[in-house]
C-alpha positions in Angstrom: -22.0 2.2 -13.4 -21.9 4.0 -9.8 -21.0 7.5 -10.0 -18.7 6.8 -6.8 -15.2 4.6 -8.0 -14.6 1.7 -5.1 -12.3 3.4 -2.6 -9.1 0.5 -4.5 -10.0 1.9 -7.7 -9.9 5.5 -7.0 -6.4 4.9 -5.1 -5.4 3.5 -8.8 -6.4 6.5 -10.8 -4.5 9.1 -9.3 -1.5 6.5 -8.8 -1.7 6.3 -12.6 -1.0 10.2 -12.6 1.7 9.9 -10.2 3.7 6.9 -11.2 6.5 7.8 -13.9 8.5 5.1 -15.8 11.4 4.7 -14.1 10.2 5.3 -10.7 10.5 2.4 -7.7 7.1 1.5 -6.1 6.3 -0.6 -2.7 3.8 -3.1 -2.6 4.0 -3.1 1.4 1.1 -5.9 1.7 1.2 -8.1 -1.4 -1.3 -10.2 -0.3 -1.9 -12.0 -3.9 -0.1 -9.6 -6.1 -2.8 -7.4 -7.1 -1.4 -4.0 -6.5 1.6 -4.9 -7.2 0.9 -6.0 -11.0 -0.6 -3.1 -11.1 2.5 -0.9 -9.8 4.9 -3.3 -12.2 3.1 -2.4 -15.3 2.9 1.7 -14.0 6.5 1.4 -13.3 8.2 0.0 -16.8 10.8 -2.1 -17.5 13.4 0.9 -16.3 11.8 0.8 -12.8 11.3 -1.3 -9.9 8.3 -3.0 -7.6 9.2 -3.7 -3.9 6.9 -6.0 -2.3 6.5 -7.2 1.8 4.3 -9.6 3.3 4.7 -12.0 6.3 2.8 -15.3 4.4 5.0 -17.4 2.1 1.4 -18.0 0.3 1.3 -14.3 -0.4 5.1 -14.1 -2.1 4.1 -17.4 -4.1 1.2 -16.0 -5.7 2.1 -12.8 -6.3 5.6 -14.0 -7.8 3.3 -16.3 -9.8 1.0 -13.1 -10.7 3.6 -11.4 -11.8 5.8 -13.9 -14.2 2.6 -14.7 -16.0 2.1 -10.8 -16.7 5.6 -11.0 -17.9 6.9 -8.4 -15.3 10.1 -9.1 -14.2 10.9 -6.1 -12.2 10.3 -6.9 -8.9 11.9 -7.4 -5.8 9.3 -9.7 -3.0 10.8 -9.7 0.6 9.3 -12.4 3.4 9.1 -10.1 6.0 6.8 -7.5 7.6 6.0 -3.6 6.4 7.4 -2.5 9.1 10.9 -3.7 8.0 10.6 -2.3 4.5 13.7 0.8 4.9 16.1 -2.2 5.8 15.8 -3.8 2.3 15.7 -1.3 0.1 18.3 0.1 -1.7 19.7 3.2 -1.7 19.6 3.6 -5.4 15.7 3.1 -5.6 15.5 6.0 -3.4 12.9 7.8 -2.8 10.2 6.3 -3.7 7.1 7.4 -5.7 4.3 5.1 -4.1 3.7 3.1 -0.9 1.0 0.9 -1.2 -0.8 -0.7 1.6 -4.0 -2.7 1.4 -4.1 -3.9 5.4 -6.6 -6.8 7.0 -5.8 -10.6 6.2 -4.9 -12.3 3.0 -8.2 -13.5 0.8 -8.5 -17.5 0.8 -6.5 -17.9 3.7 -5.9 -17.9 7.7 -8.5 -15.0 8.6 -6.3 -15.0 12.2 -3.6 -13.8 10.6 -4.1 -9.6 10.0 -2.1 -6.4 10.3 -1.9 -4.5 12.9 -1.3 -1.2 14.5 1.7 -2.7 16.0 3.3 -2.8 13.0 1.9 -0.7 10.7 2.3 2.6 12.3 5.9 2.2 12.0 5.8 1.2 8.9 3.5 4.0 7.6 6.8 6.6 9.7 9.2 4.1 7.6 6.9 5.7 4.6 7.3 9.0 5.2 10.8 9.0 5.0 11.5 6.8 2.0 9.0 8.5 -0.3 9.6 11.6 -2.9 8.2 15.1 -2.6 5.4 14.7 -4.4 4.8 11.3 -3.5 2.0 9.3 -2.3 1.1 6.3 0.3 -2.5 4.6 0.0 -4.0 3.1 2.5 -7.2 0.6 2.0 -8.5 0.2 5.8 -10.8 -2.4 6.7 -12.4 -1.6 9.8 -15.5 -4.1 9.8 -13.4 -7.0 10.6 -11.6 -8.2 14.4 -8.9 -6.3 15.1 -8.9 -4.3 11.3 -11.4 -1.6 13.4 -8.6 -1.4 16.3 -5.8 -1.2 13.0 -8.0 1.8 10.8 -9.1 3.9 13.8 -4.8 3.9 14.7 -4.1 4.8 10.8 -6.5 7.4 10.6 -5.4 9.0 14.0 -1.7 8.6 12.3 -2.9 10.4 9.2 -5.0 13.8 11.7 -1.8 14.1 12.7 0.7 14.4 10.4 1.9 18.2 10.3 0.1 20.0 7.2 3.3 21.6 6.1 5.0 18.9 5.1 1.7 16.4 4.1 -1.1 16.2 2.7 -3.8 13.5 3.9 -7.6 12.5 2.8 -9.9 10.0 3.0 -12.8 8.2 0.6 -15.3 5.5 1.6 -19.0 5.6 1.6 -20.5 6.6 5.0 -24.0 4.7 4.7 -23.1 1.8 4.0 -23.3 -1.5 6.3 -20.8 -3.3 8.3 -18.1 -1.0 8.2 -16.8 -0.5 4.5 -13.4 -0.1 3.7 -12.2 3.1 3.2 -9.2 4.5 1.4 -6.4 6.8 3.2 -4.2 8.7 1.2 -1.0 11.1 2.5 1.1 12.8 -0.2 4.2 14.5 0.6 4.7 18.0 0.1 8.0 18.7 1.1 
């Protein structure tokens, strides 16, 4: 076993440490449902798992992924990240986690990616829905078209966020080819 987690994995340990039955949770890129099984069963029956995604493929399956784990509190929404503020609640507010895992959806139309376009905004939407205390995770995926345009924007968006208020980092392996994937994380101080 490596002595370095995969940068997803490590974003899923200290999530686990965060994450409080009860809390609400945002998926904001459910691609196939991954994260946000993984937020639904952090979350309890007591909380709540928001989920975004433009691709009907990508609400299917992770609707699917979730009833066969037996999670049934969830809320999917066919619609970008960048819209996330306008569909949720007031009551689920603020939020614990922010999840984003950017790039394309696996098995499907490789054309079809997030952008800086939109997920700038959606990352400001972030800040102000989340919790004191409160994290948003960011997988980047800068060794595809357009993803190296998309993580050189995030990470810019992350230098510059005012160290009073946030705190942000970053994990990938530097020597590795073809432009791994890294993992961005900001946590909210105040």
């Amino acid at each position: 076993m490596p002595a370095f987690p995969k940068p997803i994995h490590l974003a899923h340990q200290i999530i686990k440490k965060l994450i409080q039955s009860g809390d609400t949770a945002v998926d904001a890129t459910l691609g196939n449902g991954h994260d946000a099984l993984f937020l639904g069963g952090l979350v309890g029956e007591k909380g709540c798992v928001i989920g975004f995604d433009v691709q009907p493929a990508a609400i299917e399956s992770s609707t699917k992924r979730m009833k066969e784990n037996e999670i049934g509190h969830y809320d999917f929404h066919l619609t970008g990240h960048e819209n996330m503020a306008e569909y949720i609640d007031e009551e689920c507010l603020p939020l614990a986690v922010i999840m984003f895992n950017l790039g394309y959806l696996p098995n499907a139309d490789k054309s079809i990616i997030t952008t800086e376009q939109t997920t700038i905004p959606a990352l400001n939407s972030s800040l102000q829905l989340l919790k004191p205390g409160g994290l948003i995770s960011v997988m980047c995926y800068p060794g595809h078209a357009g993803g190296d345009i998309e993580s050189a924007a995030v990470s810019q968006w992350a230098e510059n966020l005012p160290r009073e208020n946030y705190r942000a980092a970053s994990y990938g392996l530097h020597n590795a080819p073809n432009s791994p994937p890294y993992l961005l994380l900001v946590e909210k101080i105040n």
